[in-house]
PLY file of the C-alpha trace (Angstrom):
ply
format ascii 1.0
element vertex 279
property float x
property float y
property float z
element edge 278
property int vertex1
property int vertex2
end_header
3.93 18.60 -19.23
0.95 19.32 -17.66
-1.10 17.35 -14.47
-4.34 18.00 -12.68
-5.04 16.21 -9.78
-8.16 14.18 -8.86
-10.73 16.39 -6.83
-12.60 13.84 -4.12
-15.57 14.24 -5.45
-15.29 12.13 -8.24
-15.89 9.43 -4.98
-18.93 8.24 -3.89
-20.47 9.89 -0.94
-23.09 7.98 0.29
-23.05 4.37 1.55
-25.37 2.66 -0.87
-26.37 -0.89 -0.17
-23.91 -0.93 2.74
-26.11 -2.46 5.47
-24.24 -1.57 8.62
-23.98 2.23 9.61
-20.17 1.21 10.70
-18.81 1.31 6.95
-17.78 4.31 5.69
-16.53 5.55 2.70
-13.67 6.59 0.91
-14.93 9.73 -0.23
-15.45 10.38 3.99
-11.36 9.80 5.17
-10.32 11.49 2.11
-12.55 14.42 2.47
-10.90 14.87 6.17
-8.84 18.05 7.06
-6.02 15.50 7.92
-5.53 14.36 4.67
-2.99 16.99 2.80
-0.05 16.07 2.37
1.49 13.91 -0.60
2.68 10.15 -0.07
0.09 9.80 2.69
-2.44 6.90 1.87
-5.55 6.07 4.28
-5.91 3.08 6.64
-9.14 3.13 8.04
-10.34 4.88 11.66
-11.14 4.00 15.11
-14.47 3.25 16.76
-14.29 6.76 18.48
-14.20 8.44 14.65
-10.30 9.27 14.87
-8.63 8.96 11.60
-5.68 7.09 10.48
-3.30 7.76 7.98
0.42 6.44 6.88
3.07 8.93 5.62
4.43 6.39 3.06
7.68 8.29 2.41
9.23 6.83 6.14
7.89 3.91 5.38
10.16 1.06 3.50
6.88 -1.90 3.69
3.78 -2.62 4.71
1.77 -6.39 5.15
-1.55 -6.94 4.81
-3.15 -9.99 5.22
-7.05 -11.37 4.94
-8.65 -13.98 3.38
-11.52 -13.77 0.45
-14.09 -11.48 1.36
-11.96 -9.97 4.49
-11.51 -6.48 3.29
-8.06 -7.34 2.44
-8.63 -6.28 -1.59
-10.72 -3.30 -0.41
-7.66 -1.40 1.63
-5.52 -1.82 -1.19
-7.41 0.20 -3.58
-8.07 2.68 -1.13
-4.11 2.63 -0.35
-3.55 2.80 -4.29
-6.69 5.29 -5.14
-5.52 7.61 -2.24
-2.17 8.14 -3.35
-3.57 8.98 -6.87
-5.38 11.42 -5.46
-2.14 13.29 -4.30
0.11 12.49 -6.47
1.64 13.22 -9.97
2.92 10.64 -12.49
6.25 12.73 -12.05
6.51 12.14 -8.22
5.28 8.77 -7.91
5.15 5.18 -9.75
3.80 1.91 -9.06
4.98 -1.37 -10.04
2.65 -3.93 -9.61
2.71 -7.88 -9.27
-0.27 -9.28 -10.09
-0.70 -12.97 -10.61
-4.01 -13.43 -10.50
-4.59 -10.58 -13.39
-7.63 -9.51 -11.39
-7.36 -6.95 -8.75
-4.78 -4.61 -10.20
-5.80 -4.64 -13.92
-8.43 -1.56 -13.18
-4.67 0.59 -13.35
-3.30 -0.74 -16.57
-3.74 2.82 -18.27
-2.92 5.56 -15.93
0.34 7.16 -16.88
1.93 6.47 -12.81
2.01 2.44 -14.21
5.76 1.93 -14.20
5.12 -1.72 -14.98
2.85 -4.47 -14.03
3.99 -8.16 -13.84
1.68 -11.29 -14.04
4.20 -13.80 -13.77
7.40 -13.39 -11.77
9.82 -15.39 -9.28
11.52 -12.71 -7.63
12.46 -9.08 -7.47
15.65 -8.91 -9.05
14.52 -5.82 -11.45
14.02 -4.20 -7.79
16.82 -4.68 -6.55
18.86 -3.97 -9.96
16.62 -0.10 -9.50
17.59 -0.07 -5.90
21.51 -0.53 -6.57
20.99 2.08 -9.37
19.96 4.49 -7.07
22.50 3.92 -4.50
25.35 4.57 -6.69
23.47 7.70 -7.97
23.29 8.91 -4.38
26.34 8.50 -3.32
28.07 9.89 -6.85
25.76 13.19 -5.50
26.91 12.94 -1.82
23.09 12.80 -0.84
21.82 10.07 1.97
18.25 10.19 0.71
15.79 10.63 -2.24
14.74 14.40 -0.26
17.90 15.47 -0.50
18.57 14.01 -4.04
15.63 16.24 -5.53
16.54 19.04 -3.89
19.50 19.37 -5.85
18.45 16.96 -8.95
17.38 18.75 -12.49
15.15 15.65 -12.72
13.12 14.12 -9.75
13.38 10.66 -9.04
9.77 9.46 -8.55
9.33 7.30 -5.55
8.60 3.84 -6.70
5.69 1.97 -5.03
5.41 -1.97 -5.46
2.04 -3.48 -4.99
2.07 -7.19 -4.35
-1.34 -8.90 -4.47
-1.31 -12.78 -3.07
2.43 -12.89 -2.51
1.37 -16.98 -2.09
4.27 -19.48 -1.98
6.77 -16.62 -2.89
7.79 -16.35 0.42
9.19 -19.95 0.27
11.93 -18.86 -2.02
15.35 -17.79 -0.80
15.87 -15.55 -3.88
12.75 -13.63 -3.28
12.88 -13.53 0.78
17.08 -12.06 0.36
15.20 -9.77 -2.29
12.23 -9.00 0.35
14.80 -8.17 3.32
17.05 -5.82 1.25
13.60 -4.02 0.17
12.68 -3.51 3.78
15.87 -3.12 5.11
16.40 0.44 3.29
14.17 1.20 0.29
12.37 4.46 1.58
15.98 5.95 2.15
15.59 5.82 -2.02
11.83 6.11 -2.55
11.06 2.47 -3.02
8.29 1.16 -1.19
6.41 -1.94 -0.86
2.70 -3.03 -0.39
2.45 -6.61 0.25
-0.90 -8.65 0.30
-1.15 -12.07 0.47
-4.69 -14.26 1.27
-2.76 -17.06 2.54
-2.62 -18.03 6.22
0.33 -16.15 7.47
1.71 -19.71 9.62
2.06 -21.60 6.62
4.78 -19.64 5.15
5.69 -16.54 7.20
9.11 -16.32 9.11
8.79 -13.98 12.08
11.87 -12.26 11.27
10.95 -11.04 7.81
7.63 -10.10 9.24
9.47 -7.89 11.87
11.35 -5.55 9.06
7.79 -4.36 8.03
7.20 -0.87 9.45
3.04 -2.26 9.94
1.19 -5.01 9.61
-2.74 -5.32 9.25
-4.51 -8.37 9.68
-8.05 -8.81 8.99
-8.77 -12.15 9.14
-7.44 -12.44 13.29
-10.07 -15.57 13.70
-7.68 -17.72 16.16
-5.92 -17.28 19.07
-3.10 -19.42 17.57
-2.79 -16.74 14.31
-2.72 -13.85 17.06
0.25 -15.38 18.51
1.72 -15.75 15.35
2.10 -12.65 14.62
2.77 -10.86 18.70
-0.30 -9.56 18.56
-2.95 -9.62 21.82
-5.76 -11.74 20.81
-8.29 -10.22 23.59
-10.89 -9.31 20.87
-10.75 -11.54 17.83
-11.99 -9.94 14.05
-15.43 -11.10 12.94
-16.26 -8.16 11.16
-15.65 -7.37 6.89
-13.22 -4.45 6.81
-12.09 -4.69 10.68
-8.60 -5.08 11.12
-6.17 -5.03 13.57
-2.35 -2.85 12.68
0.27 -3.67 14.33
3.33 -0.59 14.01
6.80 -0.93 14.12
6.33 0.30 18.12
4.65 -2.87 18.78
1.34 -0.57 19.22
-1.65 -2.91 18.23
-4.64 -0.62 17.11
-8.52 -1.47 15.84
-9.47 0.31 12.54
-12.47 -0.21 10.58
-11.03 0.58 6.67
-13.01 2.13 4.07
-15.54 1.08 1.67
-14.35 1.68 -2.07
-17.11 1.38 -4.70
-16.05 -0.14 -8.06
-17.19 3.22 -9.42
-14.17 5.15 -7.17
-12.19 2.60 -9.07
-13.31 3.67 -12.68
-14.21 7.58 -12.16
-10.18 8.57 -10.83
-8.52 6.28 -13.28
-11.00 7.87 -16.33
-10.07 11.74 -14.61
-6.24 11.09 -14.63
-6.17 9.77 -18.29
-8.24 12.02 -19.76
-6.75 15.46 -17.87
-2.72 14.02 -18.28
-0.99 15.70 -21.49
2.66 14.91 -22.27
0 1
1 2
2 3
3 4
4 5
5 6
6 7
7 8
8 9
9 10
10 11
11 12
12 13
13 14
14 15
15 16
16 17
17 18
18 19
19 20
20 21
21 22
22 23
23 24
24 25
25 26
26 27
27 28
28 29
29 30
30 31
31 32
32 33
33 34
34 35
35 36
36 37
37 38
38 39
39 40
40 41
41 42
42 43
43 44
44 45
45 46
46 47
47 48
48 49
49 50
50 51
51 52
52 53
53 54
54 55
55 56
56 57
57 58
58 59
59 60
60 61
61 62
62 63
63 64
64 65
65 66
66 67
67 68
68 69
69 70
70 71
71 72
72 73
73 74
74 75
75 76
76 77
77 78
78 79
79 80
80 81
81 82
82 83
83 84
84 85
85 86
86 87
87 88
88 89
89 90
90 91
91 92
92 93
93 94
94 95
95 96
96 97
97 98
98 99
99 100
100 101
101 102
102 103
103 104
104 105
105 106
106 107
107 108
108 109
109 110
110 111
111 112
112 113
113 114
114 115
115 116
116 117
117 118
118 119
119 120
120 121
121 122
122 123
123 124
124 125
125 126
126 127
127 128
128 129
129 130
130 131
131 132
132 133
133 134
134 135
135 136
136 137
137 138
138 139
139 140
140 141
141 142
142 143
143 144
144 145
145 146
146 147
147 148
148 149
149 150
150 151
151 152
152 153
153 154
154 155
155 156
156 157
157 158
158 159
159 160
160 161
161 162
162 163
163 164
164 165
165 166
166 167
167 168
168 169
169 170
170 171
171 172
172 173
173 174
174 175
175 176
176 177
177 178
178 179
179 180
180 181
181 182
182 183
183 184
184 185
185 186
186 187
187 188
188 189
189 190
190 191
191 192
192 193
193 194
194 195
195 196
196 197
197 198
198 199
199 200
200 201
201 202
202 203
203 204
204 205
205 206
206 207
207 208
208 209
209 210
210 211
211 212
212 213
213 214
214 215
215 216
216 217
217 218
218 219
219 220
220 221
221 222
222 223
223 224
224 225
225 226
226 227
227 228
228 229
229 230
230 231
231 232
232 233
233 234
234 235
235 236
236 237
237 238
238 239
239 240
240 241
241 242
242 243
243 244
244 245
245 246
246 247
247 248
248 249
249 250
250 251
251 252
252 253
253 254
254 255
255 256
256 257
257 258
258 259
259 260
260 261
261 262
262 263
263 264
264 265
265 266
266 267
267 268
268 269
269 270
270 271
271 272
272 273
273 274
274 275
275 276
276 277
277 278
């Protein structure tokens, strides 16, 4: 079969009806000379202009959290778009959880949809993919999915799950065991997870679950009790829509601003990538 990738420009390039000359685009990070390589998705970039990118293929999860309005919706389509724009339906799938049938439904058609769930309780289809792959691996003597499609006739495509409002999910034992086992070692077999949730992180969030993700954003850092909740210094509190505060897996705490993604983005890669995909 046959794939052409997205070119940026299909993105918007100028900041129309953004009021403040801090937002940026998506089209702008993109369009950087640091953005090349496949599995790399954009985050967002510093007051001083430096860019910031995560190499998703080291990466087994990532946590966002916001409330309405936040930015928190924003980053994930720039996450999602991003990775569409380097990416083949061969090398890369998404599976997406989607209660509230509203954010995610923009992706129902593109041939990368490995499946999209509305109602669910737990991961076990996960974890029944991640146990496949294990036993593949190790019937291979390979460690990893690299090595695996070195060799391999067939790639494996590395799975990404996209979890919008995660909600009172996290209050389940089935789907936290799930969760841990995800985080624990899914980029070893190209499973990764995105994990949103608009929910204040106190009311549900164990510490120790929260540690086993490789970074967590916050944008909606409003009180100096939520700052603690999370280890995170609290010196300069989020006010703004799209600032956010990441904290890595080194316990480094940086600012970003993320990027403004115009419904239009949305529409004109999803439109490219089904009508220039032939099986």
């Amino acid at each position: 079969m046959e794939y052409i990738l997205p070119s940026k420009n299909l993105l918007e390039k100028e900041r129309k009806n953004l009021d403040n000359d801090k937002y940026y685009t998506l089209y702008e990070i993109i369009d950087h000379k640091d953005f090349e390589e496949k599995f790399a998705c954009v985050l967002g970039k510093k007051d001083d202009g430096e860019y910031y990118y995560l190499k998703l293929s080291n990466v087994s999860g990532v946590f966002i959290s916001g409330e309405t309005g936040s930015g928190k919706s924003m980053l994930l389509h720039a996450i999602i778009l991003s990775l569409l724009m380097e990416n083949g339906p061969d090398d890369m799938k998404f599976i997406f959880y989607d209660k509230r049938k509203v954010e995610l439904n923009s992706y129902i058609t593109i041939p990368h949809l490995f499946d999209i769930l509305y109602d669910f309780n737990d991961m076990k289809d996960i974890i029944t993919l991640l146990d496949y792959r294990k036993d593949l691996f190790i019937s291979k003597r390979v460690t990893n999915i690299e090595e695996y499609n070195k060799e391999a006739n067939k790639r494996l495509p590395r799975i990404v799950i996209v979890i919008d409002e995660v909600g009172d999910l996290l209050n389940k034992d089935v789907f936290k065991n799930s969760l841990i086992q995800i985080l624990s070692e899914g980029y070893k077999y190209g499973i990764h997870l995105i994990m949103a949730t608009s929910s204040y992180l106190k009311d549900y969030y164990d510490n120790k679950i929260l540690d086993l993700f490789s970074y967590v954003l916050t944008f909606d850092l409003a009180s100096h009790e939520q700052a603690k909740f999370i280890k995170i210094d609290d010196t300069h509190l989020l006010n703004a829509h799209g600032d956010a505060k990441i904290k890595c897996r080194t316990d480094d705490v940086v600012d970003l601003q993320t990027p403004y993604v115009y419904a239009s983005d949305i529409e004109n890669v999803v439109n490219f990538i089904n009508n220039n995909y032939t099986k």
